[in-house]
Biopython code that builds the backbone (N, CA, C, O; Angstrom):
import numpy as np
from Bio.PDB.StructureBuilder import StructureBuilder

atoms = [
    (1, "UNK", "N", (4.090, -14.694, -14.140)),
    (1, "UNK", "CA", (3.621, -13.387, -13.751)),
    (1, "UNK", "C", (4.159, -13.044, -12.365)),
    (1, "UNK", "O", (3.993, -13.859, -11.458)),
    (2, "UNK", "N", (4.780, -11.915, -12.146)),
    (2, "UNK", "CA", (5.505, -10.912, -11.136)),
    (2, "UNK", "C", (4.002, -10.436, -10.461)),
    (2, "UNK", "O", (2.902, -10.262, -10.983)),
    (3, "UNK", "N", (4.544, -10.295, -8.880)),
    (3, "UNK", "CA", (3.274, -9.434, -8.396)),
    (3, "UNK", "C", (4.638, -8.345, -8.137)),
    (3, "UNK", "O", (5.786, -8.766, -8.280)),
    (4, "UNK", "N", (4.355, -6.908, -7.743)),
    (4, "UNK", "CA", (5.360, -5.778, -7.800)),
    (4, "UNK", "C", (4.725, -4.762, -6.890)),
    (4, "UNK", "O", (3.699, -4.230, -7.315)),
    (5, "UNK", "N", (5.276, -4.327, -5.432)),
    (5, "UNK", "CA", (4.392, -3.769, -4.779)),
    (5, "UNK", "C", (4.672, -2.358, -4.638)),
    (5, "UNK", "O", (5.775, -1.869, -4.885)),
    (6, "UNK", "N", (3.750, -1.764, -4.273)),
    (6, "UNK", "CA", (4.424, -0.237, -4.065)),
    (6, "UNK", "C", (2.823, 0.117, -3.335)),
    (6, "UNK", "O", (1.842, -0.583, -3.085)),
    (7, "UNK", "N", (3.203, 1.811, -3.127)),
    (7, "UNK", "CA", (1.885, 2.460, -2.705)),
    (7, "UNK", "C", (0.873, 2.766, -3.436)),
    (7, "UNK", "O", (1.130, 2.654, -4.635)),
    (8, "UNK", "N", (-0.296, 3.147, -3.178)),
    (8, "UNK", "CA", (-1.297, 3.969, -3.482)),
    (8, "UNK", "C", (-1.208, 4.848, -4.793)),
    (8, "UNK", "O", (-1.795, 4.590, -5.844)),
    (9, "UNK", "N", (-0.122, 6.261, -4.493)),
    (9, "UNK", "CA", (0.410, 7.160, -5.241)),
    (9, "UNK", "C", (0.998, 7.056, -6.100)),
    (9, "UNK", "O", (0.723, 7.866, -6.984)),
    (10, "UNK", "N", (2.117, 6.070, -6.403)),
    (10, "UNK", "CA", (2.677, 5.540, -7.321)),
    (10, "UNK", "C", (2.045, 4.589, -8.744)),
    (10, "UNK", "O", (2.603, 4.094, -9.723)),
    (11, "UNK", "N", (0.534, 4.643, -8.247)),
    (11, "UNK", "CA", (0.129, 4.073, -9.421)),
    (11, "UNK", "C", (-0.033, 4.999, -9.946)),
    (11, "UNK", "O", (0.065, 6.067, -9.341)),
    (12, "UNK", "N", (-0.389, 4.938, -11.462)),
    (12, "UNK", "CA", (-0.275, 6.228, -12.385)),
    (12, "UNK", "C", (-2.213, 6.038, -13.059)),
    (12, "UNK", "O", (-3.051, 5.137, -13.022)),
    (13, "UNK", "N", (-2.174, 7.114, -13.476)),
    (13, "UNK", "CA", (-3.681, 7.132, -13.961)),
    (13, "UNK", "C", (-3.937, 6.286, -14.706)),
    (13, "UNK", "O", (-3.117, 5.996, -15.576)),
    (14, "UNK", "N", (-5.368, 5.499, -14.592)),
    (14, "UNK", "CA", (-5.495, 4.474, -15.352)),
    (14, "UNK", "C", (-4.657, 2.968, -14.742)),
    (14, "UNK", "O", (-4.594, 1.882, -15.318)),
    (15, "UNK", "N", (-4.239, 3.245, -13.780)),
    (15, "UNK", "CA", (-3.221, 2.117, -13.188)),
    (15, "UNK", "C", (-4.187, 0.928, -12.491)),
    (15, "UNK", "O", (-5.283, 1.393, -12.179)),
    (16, "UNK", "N", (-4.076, -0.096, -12.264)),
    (16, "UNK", "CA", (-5.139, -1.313, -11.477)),
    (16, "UNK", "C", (-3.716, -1.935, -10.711)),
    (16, "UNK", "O", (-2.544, -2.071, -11.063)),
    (17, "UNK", "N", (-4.676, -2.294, -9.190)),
    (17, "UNK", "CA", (-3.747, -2.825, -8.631)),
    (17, "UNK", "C", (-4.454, -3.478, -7.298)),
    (17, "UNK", "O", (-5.653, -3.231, -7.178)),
    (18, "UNK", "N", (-3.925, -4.168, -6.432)),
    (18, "UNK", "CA", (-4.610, -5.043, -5.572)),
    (18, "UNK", "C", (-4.344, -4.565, -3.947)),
    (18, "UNK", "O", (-3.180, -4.662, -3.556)),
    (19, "UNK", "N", (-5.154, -4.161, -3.187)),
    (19, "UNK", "CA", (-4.550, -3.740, -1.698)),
    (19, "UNK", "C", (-4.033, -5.157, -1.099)),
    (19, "UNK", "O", (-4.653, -6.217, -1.178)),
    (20, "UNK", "N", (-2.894, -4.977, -0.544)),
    (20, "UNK", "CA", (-2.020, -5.781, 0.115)),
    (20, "UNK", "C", (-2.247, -5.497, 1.473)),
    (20, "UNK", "O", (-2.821, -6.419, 2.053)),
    (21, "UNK", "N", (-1.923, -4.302, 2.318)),
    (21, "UNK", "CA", (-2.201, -3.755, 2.809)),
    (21, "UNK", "C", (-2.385, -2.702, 3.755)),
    (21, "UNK", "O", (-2.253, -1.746, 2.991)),
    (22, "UNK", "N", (-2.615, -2.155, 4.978)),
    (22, "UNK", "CA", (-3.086, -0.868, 5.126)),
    (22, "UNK", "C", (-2.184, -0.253, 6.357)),
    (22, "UNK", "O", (-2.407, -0.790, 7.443)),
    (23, "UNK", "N", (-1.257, 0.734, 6.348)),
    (23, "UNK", "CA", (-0.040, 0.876, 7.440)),
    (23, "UNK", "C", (-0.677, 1.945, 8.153)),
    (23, "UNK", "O", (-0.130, 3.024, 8.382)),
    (24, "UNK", "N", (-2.028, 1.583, 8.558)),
    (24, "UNK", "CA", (-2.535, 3.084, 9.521)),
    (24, "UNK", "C", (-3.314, 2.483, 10.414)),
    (24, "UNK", "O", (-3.793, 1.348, 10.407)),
    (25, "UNK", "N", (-3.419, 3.584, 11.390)),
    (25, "UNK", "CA", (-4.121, 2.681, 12.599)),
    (25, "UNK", "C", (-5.497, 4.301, 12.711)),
    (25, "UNK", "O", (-5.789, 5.280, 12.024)),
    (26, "UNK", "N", (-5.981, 3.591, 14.186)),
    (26, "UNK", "CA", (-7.074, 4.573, 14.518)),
    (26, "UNK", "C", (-8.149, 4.661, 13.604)),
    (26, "UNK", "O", (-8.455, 3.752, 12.833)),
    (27, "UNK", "N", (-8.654, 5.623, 13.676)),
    (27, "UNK", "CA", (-9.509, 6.104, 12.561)),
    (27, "UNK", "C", (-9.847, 6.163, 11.157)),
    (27, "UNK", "O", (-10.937, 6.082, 10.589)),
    (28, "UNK", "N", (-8.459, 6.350, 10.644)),
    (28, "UNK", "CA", (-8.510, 6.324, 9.644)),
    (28, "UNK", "C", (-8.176, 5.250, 8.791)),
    (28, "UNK", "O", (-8.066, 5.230, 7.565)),
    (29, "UNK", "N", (-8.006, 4.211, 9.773)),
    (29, "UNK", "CA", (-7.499, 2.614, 9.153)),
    (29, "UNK", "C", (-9.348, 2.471, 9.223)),
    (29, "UNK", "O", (-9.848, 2.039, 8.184)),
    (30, "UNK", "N", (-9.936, 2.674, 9.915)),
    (30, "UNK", "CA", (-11.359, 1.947, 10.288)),
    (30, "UNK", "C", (-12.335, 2.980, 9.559)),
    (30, "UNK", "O", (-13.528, 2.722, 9.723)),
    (31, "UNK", "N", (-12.010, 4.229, 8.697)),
    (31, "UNK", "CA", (-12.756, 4.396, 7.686)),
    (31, "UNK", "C", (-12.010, 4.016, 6.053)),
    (31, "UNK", "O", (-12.813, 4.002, 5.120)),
    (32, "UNK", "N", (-11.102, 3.833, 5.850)),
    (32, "UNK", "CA", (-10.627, 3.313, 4.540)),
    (32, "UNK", "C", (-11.463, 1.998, 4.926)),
    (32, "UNK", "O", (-12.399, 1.879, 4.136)),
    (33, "UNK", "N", (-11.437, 1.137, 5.730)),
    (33, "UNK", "CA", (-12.159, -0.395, 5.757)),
    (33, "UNK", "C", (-13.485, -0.299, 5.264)),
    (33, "UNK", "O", (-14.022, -1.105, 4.505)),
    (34, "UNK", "N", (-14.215, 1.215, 5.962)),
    (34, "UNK", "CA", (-15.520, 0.927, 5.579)),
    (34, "UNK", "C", (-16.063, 1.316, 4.676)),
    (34, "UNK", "O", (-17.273, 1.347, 4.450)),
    (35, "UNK", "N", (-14.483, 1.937, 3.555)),
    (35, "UNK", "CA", (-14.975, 2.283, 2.338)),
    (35, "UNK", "C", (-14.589, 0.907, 1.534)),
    (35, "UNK", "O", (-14.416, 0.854, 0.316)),
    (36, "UNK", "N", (-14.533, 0.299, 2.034)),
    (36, "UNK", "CA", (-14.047, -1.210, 1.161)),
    (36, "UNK", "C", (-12.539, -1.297, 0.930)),
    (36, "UNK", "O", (-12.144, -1.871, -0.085)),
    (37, "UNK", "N", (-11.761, -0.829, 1.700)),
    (37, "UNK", "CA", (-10.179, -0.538, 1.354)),
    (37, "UNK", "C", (-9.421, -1.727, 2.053)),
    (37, "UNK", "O", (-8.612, -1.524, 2.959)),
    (38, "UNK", "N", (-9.769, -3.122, 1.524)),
    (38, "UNK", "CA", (-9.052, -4.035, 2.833)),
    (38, "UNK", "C", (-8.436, -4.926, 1.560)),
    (38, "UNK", "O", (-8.479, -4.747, 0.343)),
    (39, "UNK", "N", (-7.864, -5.929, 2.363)),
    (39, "UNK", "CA", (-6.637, -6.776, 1.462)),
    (39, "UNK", "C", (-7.061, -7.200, 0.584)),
    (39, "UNK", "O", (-7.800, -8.090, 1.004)),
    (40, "UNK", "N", (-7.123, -7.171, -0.735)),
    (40, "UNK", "CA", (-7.270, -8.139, -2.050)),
    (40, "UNK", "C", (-8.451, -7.165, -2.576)),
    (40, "UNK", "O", (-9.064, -7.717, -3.489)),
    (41, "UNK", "N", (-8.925, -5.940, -2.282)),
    (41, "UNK", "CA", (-9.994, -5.314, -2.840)),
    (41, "UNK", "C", (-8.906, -4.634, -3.834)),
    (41, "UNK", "O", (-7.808, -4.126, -3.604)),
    (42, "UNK", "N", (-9.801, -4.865, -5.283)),
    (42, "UNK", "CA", (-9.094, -4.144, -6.646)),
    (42, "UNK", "C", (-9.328, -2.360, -6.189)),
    (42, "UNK", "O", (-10.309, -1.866, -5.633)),
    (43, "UNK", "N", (-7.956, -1.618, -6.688)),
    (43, "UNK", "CA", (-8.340, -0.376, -6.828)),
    (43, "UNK", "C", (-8.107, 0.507, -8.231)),
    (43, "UNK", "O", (-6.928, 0.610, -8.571)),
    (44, "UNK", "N", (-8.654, 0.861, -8.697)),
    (44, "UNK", "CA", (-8.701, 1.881, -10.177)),
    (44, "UNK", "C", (-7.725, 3.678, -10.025)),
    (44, "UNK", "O", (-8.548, 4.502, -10.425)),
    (45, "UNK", "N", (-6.964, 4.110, -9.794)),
    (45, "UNK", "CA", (-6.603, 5.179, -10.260)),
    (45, "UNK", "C", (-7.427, 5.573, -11.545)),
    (45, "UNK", "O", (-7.446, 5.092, -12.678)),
    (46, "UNK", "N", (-8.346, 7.004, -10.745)),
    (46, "UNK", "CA", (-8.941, 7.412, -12.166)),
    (46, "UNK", "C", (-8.489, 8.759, -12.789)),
    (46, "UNK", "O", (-8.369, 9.079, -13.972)),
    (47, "UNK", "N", (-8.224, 9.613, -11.380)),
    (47, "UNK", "CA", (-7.763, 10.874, -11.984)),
    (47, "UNK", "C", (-7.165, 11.572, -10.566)),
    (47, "UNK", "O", (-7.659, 11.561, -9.438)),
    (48, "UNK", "N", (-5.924, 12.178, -11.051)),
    (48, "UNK", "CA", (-5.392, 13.374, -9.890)),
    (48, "UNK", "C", (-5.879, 14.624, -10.125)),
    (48, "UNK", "O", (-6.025, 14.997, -11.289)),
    (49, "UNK", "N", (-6.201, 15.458, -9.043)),
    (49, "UNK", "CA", (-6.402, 16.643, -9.375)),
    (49, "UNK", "C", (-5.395, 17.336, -9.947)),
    (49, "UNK", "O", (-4.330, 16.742, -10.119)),
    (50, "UNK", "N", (-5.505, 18.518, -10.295)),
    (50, "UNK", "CA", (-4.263, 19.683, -11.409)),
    (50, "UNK", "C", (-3.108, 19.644, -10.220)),
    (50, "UNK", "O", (-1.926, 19.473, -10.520)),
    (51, "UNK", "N", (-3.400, 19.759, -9.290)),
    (51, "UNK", "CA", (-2.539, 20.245, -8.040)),
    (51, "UNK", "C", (-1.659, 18.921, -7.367)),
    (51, "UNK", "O", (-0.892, 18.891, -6.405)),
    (52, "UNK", "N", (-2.211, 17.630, -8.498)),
    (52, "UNK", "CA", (-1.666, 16.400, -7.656)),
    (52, "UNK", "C", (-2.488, 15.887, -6.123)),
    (52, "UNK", "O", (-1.998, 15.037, -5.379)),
    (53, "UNK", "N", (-3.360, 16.354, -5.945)),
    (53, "UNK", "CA", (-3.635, 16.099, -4.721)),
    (53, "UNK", "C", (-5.265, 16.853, -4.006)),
    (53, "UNK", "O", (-5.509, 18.012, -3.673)),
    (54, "UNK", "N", (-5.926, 15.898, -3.989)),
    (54, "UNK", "CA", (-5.798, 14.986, -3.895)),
    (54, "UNK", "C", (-5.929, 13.761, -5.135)),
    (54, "UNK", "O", (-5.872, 14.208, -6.280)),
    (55, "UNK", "N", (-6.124, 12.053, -4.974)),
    (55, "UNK", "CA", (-6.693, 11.716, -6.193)),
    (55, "UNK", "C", (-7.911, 10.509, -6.014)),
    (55, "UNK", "O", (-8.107, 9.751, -5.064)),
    (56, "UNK", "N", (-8.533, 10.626, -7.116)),
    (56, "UNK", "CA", (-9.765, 10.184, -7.066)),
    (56, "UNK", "C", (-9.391, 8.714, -7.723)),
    (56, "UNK", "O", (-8.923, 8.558, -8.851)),
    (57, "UNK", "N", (-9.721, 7.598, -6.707)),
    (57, "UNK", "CA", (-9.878, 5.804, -7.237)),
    (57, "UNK", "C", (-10.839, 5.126, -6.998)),
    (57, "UNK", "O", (-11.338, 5.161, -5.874)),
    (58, "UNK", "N", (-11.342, 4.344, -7.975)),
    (58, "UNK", "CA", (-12.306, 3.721, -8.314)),
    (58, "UNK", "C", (-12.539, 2.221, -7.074)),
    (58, "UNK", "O", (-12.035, 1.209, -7.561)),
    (59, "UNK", "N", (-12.971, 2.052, -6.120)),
    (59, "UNK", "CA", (-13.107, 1.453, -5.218)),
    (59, "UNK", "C", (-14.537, 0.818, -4.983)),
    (59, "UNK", "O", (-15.525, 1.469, -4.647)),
    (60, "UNK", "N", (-14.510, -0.399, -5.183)),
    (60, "UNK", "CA", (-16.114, -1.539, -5.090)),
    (60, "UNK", "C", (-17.231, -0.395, -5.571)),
    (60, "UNK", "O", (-18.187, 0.071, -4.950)),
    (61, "UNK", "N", (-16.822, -0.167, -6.696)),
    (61, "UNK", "CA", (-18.054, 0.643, -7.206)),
    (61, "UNK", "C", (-18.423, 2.220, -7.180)),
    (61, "UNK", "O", (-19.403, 2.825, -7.614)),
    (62, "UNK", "N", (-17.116, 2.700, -6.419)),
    (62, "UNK", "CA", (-17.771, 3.857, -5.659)),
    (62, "UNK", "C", (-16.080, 4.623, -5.930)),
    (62, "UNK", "O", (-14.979, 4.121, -5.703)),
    (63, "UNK", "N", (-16.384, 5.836, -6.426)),
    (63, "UNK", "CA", (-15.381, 6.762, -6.251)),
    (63, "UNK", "C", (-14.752, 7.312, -5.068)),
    (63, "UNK", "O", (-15.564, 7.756, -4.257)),
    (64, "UNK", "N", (-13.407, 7.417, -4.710)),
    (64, "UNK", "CA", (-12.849, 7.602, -3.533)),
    (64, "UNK", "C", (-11.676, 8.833, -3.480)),
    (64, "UNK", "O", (-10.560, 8.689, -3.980)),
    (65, "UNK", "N", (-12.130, 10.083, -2.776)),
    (65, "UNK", "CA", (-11.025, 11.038, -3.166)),
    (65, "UNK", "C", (-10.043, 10.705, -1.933)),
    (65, "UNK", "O", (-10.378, 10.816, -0.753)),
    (66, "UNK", "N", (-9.000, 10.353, -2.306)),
    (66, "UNK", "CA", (-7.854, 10.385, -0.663)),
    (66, "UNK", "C", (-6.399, 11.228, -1.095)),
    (66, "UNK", "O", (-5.617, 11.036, -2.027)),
    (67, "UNK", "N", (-6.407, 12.125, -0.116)),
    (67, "UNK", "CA", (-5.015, 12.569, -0.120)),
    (67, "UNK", "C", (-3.845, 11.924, -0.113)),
    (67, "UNK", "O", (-3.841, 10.784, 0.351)),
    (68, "UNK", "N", (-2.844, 12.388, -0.521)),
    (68, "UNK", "CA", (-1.547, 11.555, -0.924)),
    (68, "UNK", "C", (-1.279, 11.214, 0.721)),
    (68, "UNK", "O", (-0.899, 10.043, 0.695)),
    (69, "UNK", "N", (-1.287, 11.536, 1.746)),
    (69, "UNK", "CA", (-0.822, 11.389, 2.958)),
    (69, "UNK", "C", (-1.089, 10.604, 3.272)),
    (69, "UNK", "O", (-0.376, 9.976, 4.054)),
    (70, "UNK", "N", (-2.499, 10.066, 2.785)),
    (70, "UNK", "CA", (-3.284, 8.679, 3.540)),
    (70, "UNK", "C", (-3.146, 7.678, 2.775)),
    (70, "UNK", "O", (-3.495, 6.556, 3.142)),
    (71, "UNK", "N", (-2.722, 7.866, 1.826)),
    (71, "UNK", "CA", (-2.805, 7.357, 0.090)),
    (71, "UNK", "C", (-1.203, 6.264, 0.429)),
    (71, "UNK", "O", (-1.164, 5.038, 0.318)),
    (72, "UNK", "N", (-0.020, 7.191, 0.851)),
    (72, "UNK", "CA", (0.851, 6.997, 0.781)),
    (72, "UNK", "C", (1.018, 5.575, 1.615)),
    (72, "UNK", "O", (1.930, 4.806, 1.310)),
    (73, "UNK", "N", (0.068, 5.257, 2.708)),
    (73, "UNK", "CA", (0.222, 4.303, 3.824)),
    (73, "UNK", "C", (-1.091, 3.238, 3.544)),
    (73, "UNK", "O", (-1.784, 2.685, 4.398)),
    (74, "UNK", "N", (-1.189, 3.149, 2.148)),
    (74, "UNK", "CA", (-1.810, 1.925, 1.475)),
    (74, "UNK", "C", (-0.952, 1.550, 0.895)),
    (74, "UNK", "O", (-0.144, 2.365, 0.450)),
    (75, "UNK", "N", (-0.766, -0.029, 0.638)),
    (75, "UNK", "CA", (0.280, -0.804, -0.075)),
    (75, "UNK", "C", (-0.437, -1.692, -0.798)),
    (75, "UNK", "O", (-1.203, -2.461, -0.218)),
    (76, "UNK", "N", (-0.278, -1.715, -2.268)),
    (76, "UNK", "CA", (-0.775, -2.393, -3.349)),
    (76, "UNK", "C", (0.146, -3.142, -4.018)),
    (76, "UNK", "O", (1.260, -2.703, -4.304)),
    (77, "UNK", "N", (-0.340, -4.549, -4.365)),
    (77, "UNK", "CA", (0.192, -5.048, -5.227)),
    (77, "UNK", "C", (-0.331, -5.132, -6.797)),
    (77, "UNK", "O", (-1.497, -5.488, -6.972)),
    (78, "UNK", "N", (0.458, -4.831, -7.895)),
    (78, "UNK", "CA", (0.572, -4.772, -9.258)),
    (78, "UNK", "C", (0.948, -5.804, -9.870)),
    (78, "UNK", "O", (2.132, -6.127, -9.781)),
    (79, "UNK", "N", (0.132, -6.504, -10.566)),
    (79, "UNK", "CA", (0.595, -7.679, -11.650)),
    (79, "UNK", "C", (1.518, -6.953, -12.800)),
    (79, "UNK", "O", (1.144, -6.087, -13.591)),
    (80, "UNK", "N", (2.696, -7.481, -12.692)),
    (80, "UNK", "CA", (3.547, -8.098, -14.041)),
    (80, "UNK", "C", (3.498, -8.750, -15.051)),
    (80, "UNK", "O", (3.730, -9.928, -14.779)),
    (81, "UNK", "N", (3.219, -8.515, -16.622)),
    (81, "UNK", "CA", (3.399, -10.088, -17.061)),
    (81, "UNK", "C", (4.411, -10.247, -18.015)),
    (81, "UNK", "O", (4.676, -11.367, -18.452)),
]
sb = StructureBuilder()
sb.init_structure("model")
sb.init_model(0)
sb.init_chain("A")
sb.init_seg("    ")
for serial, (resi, resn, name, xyz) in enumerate(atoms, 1):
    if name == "N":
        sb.init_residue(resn, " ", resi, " ")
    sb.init_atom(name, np.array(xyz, "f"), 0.0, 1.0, " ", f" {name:<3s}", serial, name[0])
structure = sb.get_structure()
């Protein structure tokens, strides 16, 4: 089994994948954390809005809407098999 990394956005709906991790600082690195957004936490792609943007992922239980901007500077890893 391949691990295969990419961003946030690039997973597709319905996609599962593993945070590796997080290329932002300030603020907004220290609220993705306290939504549970840190290394090895599973994330769910559940749905994009019509407009692409923003999209809604399934995170420790709890739905998470993040824009592609913030989205883009999470790095996940994806199992292969």
């Amino acid at each position: 089994m391949n691990e295969r990394y990419q961003t946030l956005p690039e997973l597709p709906e319905g996609g599962r994948a593993r945070v590796r991790a997080l290329h932002l600082s300030g603020s907004m690195r220290r609220r993705l954390q306290d939504l549970g957004l840190v290394a090895g936490t599973p994330v769910t792609c559940l749905q994009r809005a019509a407009s692409g943007d923003p999209t809604a992922y399934l995170i420790r239980g709890a739905v998470i809407a993040l824009r592609q901007t913030d989205a883009e500077q999470v790095e996940v890893g994806v199992q292969e098999i």
